[in-house]
Biotite code that builds the C-alpha atoms (Angstrom):
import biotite.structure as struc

atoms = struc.array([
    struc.Atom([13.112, -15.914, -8.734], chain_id="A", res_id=1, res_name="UNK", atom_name="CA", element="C"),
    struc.Atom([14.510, -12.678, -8.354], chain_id="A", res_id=2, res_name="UNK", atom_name="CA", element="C"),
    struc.Atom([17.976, -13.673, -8.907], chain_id="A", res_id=3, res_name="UNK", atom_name="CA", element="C"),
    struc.Atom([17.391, -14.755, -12.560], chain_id="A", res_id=4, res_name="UNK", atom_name="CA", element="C"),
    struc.Atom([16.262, -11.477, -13.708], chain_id="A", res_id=5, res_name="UNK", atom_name="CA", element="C"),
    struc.Atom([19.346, -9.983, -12.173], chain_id="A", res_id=6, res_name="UNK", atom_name="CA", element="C"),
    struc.Atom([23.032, -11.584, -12.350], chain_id="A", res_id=7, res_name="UNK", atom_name="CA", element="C"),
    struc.Atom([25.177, -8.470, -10.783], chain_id="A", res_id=8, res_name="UNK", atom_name="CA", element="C"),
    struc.Atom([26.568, -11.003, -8.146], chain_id="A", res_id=9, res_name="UNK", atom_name="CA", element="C"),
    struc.Atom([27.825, -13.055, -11.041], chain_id="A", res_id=10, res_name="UNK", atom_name="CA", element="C"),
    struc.Atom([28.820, -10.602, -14.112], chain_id="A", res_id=11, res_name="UNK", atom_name="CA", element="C"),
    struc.Atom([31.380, -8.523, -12.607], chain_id="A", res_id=12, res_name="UNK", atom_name="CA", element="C"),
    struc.Atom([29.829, -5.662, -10.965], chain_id="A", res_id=13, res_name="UNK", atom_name="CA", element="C"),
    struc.Atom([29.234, -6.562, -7.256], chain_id="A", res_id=14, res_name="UNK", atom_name="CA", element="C"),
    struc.Atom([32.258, -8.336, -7.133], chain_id="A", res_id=15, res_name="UNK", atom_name="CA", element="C"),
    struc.Atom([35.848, -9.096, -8.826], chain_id="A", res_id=16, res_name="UNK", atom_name="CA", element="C"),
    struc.Atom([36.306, -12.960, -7.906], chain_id="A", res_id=17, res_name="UNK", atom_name="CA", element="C"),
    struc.Atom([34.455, -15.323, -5.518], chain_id="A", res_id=18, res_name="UNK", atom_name="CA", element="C"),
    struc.Atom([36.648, -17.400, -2.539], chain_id="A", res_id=19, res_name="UNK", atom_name="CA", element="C"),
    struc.Atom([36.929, -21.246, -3.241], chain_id="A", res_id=20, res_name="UNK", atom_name="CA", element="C"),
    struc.Atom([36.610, -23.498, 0.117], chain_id="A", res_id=21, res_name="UNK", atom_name="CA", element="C"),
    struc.Atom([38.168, -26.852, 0.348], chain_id="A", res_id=22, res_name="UNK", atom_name="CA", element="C"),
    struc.Atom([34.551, -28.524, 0.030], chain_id="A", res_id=23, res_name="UNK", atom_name="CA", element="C"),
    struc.Atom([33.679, -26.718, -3.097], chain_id="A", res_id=24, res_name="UNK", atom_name="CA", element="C"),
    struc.Atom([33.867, -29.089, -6.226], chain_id="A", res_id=25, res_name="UNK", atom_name="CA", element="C"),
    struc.Atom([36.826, -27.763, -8.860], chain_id="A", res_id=26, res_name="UNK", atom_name="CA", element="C"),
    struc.Atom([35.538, -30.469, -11.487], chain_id="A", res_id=27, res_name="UNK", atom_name="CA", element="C"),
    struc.Atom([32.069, -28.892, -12.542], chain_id="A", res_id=28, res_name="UNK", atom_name="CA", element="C"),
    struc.Atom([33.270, -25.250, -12.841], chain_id="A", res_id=29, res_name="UNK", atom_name="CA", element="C"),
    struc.Atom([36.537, -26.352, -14.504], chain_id="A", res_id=30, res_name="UNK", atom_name="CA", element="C"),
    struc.Atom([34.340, -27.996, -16.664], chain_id="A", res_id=31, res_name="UNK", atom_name="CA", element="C"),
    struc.Atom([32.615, -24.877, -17.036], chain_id="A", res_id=32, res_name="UNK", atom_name="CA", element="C"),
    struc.Atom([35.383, -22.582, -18.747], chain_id="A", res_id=33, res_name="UNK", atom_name="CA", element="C"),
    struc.Atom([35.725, -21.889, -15.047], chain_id="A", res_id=34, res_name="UNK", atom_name="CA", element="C"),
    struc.Atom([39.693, -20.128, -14.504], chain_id="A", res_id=35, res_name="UNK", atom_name="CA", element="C"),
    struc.Atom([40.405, -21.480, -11.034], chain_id="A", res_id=36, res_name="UNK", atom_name="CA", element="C"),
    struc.Atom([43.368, -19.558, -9.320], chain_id="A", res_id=37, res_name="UNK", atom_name="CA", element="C"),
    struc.Atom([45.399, -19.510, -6.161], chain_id="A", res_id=38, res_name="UNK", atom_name="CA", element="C"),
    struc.Atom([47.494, -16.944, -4.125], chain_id="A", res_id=39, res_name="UNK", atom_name="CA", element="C"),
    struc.Atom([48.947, -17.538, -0.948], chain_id="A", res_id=40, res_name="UNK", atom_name="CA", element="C"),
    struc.Atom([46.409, -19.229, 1.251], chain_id="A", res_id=41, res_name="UNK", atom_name="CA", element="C"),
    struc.Atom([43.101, -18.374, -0.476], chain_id="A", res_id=42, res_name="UNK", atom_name="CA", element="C"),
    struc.Atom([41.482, -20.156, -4.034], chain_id="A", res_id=43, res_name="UNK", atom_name="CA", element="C"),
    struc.Atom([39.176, -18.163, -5.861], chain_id="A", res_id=44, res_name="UNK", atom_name="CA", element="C"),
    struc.Atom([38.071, -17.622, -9.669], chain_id="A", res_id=45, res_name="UNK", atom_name="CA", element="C"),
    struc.Atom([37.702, -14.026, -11.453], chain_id="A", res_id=46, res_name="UNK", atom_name="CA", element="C"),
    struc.Atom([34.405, -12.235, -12.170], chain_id="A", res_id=47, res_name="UNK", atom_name="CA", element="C"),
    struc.Atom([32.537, -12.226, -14.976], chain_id="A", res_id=48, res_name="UNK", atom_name="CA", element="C"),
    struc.Atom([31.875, -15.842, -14.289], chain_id="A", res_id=49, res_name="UNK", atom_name="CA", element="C"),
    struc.Atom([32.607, -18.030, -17.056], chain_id="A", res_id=50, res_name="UNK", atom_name="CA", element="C"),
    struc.Atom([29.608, -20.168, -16.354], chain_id="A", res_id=51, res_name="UNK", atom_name="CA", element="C"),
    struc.Atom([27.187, -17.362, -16.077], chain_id="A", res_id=52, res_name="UNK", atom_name="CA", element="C"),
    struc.Atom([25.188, -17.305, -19.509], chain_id="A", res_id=53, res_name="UNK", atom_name="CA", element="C"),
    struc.Atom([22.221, -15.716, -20.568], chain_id="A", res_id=54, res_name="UNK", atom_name="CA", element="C"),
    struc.Atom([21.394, -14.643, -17.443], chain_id="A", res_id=55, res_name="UNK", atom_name="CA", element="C"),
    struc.Atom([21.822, -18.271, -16.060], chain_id="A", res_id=56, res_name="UNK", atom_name="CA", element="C"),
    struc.Atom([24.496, -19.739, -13.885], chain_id="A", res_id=57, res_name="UNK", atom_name="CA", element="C"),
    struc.Atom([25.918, -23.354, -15.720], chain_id="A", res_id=58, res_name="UNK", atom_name="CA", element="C"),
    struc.Atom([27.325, -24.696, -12.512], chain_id="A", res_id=59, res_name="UNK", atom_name="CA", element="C"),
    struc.Atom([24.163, -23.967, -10.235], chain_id="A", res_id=60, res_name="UNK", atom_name="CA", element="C"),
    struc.Atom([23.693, -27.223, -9.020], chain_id="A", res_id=61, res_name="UNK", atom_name="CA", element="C"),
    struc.Atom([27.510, -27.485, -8.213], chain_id="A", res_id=62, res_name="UNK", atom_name="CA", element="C"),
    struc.Atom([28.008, -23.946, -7.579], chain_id="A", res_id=63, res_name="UNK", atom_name="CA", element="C"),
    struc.Atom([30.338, -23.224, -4.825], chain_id="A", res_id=64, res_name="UNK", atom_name="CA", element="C"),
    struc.Atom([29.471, -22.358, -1.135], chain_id="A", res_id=65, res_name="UNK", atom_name="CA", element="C"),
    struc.Atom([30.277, -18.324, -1.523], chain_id="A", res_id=66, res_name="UNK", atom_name="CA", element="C"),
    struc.Atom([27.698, -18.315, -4.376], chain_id="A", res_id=67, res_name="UNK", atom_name="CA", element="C"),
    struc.Atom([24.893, -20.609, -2.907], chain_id="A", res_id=68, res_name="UNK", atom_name="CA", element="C"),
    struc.Atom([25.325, -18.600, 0.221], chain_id="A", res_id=69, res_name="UNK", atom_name="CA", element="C"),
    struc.Atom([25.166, -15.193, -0.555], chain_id="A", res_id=70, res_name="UNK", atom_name="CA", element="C"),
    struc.Atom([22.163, -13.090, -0.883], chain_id="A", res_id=71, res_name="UNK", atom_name="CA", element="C"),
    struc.Atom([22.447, -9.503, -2.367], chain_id="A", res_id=72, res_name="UNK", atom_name="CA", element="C"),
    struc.Atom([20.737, -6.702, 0.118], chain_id="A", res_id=73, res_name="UNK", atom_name="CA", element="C"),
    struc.Atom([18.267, -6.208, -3.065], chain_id="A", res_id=74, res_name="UNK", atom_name="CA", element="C"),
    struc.Atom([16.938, -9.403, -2.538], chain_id="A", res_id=75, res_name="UNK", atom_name="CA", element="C"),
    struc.Atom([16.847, -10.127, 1.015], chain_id="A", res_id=76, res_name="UNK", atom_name="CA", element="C"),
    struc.Atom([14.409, -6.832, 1.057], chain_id="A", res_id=77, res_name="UNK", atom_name="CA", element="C"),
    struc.Atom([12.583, -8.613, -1.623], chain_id="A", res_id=78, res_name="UNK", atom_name="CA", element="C"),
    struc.Atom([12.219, -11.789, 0.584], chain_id="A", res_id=79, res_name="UNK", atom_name="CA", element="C"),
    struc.Atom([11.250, -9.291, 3.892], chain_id="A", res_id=80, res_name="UNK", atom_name="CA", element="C"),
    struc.Atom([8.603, -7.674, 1.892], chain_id="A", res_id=81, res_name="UNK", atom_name="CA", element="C"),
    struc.Atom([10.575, -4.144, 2.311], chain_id="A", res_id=82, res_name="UNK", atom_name="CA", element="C"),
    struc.Atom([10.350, -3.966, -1.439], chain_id="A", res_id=83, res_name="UNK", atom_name="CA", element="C"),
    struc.Atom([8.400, -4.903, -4.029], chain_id="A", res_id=84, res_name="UNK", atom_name="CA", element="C"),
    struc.Atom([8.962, -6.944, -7.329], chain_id="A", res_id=85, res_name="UNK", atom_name="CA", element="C"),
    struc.Atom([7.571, -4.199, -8.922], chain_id="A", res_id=86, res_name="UNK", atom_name="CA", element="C"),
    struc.Atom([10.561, -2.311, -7.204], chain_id="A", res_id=87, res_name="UNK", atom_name="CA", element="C"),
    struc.Atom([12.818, -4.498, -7.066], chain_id="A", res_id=88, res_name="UNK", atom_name="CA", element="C"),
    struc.Atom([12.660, -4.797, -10.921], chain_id="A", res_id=89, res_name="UNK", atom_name="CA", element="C"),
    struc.Atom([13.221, -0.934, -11.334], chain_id="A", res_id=90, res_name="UNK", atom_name="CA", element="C"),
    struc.Atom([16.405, -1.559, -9.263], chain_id="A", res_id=91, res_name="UNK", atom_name="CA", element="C"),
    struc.Atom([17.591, -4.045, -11.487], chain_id="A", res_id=92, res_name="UNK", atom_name="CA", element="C"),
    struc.Atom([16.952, -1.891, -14.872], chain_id="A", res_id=93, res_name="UNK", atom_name="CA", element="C"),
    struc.Atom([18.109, 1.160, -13.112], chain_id="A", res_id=94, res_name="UNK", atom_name="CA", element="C"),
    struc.Atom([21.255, -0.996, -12.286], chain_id="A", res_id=95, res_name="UNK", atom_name="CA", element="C"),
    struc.Atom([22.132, -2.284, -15.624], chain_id="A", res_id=96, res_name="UNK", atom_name="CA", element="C"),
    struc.Atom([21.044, 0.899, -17.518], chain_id="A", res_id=97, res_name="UNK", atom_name="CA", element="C"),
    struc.Atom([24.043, 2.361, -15.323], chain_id="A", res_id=98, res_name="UNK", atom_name="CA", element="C"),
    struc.Atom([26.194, -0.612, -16.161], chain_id="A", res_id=99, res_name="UNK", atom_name="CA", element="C"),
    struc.Atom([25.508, -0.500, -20.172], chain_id="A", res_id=100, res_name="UNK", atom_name="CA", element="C"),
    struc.Atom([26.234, 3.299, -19.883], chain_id="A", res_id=101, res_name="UNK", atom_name="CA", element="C"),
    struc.Atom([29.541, 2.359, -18.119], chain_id="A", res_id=102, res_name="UNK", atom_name="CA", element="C"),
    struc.Atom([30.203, -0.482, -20.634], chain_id="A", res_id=103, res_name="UNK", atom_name="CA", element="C"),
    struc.Atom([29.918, 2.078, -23.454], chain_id="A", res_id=104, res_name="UNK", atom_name="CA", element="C"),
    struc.Atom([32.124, 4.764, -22.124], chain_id="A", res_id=105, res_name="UNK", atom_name="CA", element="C"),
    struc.Atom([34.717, 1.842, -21.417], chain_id="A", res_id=106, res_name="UNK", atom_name="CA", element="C"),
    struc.Atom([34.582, 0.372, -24.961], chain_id="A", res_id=107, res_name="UNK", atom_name="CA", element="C"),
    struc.Atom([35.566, 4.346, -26.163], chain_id="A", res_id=108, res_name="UNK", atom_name="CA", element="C"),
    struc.Atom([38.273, 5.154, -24.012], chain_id="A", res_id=109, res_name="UNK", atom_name="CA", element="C"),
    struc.Atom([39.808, 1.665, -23.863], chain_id="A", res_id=110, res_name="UNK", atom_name="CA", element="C"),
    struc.Atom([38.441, -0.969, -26.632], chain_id="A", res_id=111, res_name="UNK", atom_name="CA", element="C"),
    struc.Atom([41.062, -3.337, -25.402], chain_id="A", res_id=112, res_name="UNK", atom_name="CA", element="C"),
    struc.Atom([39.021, -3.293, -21.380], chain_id="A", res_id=113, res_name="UNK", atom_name="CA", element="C"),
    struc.Atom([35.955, -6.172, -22.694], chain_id="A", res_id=114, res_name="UNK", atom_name="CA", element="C"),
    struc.Atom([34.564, -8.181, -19.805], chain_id="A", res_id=115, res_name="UNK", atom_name="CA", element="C"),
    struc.Atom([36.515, -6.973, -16.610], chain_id="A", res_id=116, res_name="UNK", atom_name="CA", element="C"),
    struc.Atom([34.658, -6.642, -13.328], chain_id="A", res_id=117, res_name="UNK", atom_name="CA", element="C"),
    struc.Atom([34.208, -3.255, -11.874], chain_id="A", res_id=118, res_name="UNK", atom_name="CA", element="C"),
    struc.Atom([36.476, -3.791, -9.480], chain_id="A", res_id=119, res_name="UNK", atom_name="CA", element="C"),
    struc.Atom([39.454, -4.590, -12.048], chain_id="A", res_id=120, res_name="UNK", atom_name="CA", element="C"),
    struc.Atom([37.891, -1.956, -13.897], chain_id="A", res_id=121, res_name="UNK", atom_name="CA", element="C"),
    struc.Atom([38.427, 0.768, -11.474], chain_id="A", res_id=122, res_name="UNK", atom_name="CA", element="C"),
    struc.Atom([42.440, -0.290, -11.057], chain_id="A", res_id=123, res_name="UNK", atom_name="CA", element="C"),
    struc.Atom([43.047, -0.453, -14.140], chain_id="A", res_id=124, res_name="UNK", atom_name="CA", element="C"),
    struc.Atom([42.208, 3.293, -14.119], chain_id="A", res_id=125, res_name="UNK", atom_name="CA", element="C"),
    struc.Atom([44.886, 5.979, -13.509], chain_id="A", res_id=126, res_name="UNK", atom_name="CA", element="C"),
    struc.Atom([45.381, 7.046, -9.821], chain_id="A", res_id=127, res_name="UNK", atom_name="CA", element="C"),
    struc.Atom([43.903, 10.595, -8.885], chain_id="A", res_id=128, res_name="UNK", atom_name="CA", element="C"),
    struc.Atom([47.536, 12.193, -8.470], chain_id="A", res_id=129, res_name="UNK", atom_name="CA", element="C"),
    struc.Atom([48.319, 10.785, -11.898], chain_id="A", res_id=130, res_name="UNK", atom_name="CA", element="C"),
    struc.Atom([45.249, 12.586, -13.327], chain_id="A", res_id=131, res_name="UNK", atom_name="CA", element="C"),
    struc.Atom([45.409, 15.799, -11.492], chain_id="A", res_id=132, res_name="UNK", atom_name="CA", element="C"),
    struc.Atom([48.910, 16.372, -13.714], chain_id="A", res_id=133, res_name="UNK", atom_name="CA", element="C"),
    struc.Atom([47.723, 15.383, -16.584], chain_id="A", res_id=134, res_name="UNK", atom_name="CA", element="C"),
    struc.Atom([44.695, 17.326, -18.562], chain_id="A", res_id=135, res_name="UNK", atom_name="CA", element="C"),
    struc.Atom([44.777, 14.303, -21.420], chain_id="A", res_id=136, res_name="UNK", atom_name="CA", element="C"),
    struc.Atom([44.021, 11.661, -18.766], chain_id="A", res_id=137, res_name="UNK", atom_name="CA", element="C"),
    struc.Atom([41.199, 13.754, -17.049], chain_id="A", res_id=138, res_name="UNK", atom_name="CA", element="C"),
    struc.Atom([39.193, 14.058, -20.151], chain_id="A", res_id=139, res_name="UNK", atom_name="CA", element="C"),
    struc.Atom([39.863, 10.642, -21.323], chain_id="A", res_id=140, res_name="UNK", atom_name="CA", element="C"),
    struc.Atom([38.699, 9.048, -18.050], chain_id="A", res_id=141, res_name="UNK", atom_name="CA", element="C"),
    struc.Atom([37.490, 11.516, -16.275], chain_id="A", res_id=142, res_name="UNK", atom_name="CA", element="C"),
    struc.Atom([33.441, 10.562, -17.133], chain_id="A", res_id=143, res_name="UNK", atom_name="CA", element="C"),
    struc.Atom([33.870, 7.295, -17.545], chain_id="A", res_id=144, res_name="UNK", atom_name="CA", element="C"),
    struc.Atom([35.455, 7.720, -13.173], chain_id="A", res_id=145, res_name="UNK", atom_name="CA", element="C"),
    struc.Atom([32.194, 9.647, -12.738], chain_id="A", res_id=146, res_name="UNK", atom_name="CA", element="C"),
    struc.Atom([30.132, 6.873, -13.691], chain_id="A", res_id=147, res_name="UNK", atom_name="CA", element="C"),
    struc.Atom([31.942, 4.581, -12.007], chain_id="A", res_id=148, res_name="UNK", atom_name="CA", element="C"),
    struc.Atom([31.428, 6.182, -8.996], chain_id="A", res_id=149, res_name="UNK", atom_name="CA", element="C"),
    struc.Atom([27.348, 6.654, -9.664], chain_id="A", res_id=150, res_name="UNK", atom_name="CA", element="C"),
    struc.Atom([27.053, 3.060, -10.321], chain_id="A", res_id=151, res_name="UNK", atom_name="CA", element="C"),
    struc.Atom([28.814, 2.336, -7.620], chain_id="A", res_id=152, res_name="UNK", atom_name="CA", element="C"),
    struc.Atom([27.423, 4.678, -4.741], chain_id="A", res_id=153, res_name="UNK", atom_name="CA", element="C"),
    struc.Atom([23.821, 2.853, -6.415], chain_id="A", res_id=154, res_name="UNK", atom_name="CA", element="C"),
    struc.Atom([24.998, -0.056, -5.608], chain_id="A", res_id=155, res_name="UNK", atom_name="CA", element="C"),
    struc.Atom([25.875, 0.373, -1.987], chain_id="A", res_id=156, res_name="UNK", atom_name="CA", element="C"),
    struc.Atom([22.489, 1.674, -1.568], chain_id="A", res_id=157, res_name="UNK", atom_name="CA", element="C"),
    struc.Atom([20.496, -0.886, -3.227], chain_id="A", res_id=158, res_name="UNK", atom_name="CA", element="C"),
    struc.Atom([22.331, -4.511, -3.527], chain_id="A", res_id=159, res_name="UNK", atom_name="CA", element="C"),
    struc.Atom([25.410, -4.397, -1.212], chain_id="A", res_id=160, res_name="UNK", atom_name="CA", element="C"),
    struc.Atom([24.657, -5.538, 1.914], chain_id="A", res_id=161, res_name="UNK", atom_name="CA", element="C"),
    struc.Atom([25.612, -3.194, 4.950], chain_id="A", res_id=162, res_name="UNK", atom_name="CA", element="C"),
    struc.Atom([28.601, -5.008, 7.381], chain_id="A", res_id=163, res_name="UNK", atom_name="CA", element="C"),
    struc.Atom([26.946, -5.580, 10.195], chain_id="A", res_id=164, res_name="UNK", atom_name="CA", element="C"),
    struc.Atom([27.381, -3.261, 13.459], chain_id="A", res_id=165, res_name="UNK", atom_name="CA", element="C"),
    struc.Atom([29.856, -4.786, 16.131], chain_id="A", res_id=166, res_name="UNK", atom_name="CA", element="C"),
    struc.Atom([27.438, -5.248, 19.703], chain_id="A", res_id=167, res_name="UNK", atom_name="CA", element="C"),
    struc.Atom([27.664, -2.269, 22.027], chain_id="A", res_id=168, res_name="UNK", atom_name="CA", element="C"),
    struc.Atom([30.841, -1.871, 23.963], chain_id="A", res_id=169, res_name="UNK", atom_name="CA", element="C"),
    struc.Atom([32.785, -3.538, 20.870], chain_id="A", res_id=170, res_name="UNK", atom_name="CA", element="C"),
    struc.Atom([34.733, -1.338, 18.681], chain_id="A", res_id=171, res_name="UNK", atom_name="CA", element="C"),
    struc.Atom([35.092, -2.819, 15.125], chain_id="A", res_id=172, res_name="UNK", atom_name="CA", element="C"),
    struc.Atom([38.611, -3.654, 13.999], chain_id="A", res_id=173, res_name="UNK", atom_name="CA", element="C"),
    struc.Atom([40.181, -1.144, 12.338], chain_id="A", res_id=174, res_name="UNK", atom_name="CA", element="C"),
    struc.Atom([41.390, -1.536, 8.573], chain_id="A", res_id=175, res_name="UNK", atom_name="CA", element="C"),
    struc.Atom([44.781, -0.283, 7.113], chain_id="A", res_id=176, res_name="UNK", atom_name="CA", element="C"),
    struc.Atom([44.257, 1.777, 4.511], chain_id="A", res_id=177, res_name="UNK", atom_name="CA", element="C"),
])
């Protein structure tokens, strides 16, 4: 399965935590190392996922609903015959060759930022203004930003799936900023 030669949905770097629902089962992923957390109304755990281990989810056969449910735009191509395993593959190396470039440039400008999701990565990173004052911040972070924003305009393209266009005559909702 394409999935096992991948992971990205479960290490971090397509996502920063995965939503709980009432029917998913606490007791195998607590079980799992599993951090299970709450704010306001929603339940969720933080990426990297605790049970995801050599490449292999711990919890699959109890994994919860937002896992078992979601399929990565990578792979539903795969499944449509749009691309190829032979393709789909390169994706995937091309993918984590970005992320262990990323990973390295993390590890020298902050040793103390080990396994953090790409999206806690990028907030943990000074703001733009903040940077734009200060020269010492630019070149500090300043590639490792770069990266993040090559990895992450790959991703869009290859394993984030597009939202889906509202029908004609219905304007999508519009979203504070």
């Amino acid at each position: 399965m394409l999935c096992r030669s991948c992971g990205l949905c479960c290490d971090g770097t397509l996502f920063g935590k995965v939503p709980l629902r009432a029917a998913d089962s606490q007791l195998p992923l607590r079980a799992a190392g599993i951090e299970i957390q709450r704010a306001e109304t929603e339940t969720f755990f933080k990426q990297p996922c605790a049970a995801y281990q050599n490449r292999c989810c711990q919890v699959y056969r109890d994994r919860p609903a937002s896992c078992r449910n979601y399929r990565c735009l990578l792979l539903k191509n795969y499944e449509s015959g749009a691309v190829s395993w032979a393709e789909a593959q390169q994706k995937i190396s091309r993918a984590v060759a970005l992320i262990e470039a990323l990973n390295g440039s993390v590890q020298r400008a902050d040793p103390s930022l080990v396994r953090t999701s790409l999206f806690d990565l990028s907030r943990l990173l000074p703001e733009a203004a903040e940077m734009s004052t200060q020269p010492e911040l630019r070149k500090k972070y300043g590639p490792l930003m770069l990266q993040i924003a090559a990895l992450s305009a790959y991703l869009q393209t290859h394993f984030q799936p597009k939202p889906e266009a509202p029908p004609q005559g219905i304007s999508s909702p519009k979203h504070p900023s």
